[in-house]
N, C-alpha and C positions, 0 to 999 in steps of 0.2 A: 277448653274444647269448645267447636262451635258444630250448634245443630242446627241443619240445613233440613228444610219440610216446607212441604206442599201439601194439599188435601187429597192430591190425586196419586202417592205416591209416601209410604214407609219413610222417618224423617231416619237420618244419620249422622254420624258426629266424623268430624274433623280436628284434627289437633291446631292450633289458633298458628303457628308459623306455617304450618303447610297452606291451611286458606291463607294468609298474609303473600306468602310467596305465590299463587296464583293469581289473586287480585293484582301483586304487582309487575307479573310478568306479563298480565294482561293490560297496562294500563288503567286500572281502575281503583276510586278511592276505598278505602278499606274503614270503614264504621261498624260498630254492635250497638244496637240489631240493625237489621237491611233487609232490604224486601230489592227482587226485580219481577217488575210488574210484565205482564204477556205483550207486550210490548216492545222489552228489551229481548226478548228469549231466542230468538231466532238467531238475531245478533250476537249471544254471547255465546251460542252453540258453535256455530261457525268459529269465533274466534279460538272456541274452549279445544276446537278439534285441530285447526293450526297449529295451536301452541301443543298440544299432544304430537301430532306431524314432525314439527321440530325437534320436541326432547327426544322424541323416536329413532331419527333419521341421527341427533348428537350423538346420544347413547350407541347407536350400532357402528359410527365413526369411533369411539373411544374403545370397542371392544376390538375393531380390526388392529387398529394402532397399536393396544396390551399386544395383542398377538404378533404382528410386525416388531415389536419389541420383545418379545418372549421368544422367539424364534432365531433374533441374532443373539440373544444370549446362551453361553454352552454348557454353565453353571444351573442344574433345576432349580437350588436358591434364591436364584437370583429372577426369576419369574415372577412378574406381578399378581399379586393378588387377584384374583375377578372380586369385580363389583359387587357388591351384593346390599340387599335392603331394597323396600318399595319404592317403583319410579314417581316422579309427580305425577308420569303421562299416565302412567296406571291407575294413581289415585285420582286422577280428572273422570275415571271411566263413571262411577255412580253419581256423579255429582252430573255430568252431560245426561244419562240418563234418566234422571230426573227433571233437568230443564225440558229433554222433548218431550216426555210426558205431560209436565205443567204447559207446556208451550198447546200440545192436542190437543188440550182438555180447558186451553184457554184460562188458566188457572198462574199467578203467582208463585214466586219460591220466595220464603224467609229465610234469614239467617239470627241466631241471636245464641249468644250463653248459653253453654249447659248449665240448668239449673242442680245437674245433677240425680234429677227424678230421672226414671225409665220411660 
């Protein structure tokens, strides 16, 4: 697990592939611990909100699709399953809202290990 915290803002954890899979969906190098300093924050909101854009507008593509495919079938069996379980875009939502907060208040985001404490 990784815990993401600022000063100006409640820290929270992340399971270690889900952050991996954003940093590299984002193009960025993935170390423990890491700090982006209020300097990068503007820049990785924006990007954080793209990459949300994206899986948004993929995900509502693959639900028409199931349905265009559930529809020519006549069998109810044979209907796909819907998707289910947390989007990443979903899981970007507290992790962005912290960046603009750290970003306000001119403040840093860390990341580093759960040590496991509270």
């Amino acid at each position: 697990m990784i815990r993401f915290s600022t000063r100006q803002a409640a820290s929270f954890l992340m399971m270690d592939k889900v952050v991996e899979s954003i940093f590299q969906q984002l193009d960025l190098e993935f170390h423990v611990p890491g700090i982006w300093t209020h300097d990068r924050l503007e820049g990785l909101i924006e990007a954080m909100e793209a990459l949300q854009t994206r899986i948004r507008a993929h995900e509502r593509q693959q639900e028409k699709d199931m349905e265009l495919q559930g529809a020519s079938e006549n069998e109810p069996e044979h209907k796909t399953a819907r998707i289910s379980g947390v989007s990443l875009a979903s899981r970007l939502v507290p992790l962005i809202a912290m960046l603009r907060l750290a970003h306000e208040k001119e403040d840093p985001v860390i990341w580093e290990a759960n040590s496991g404490r509270p």
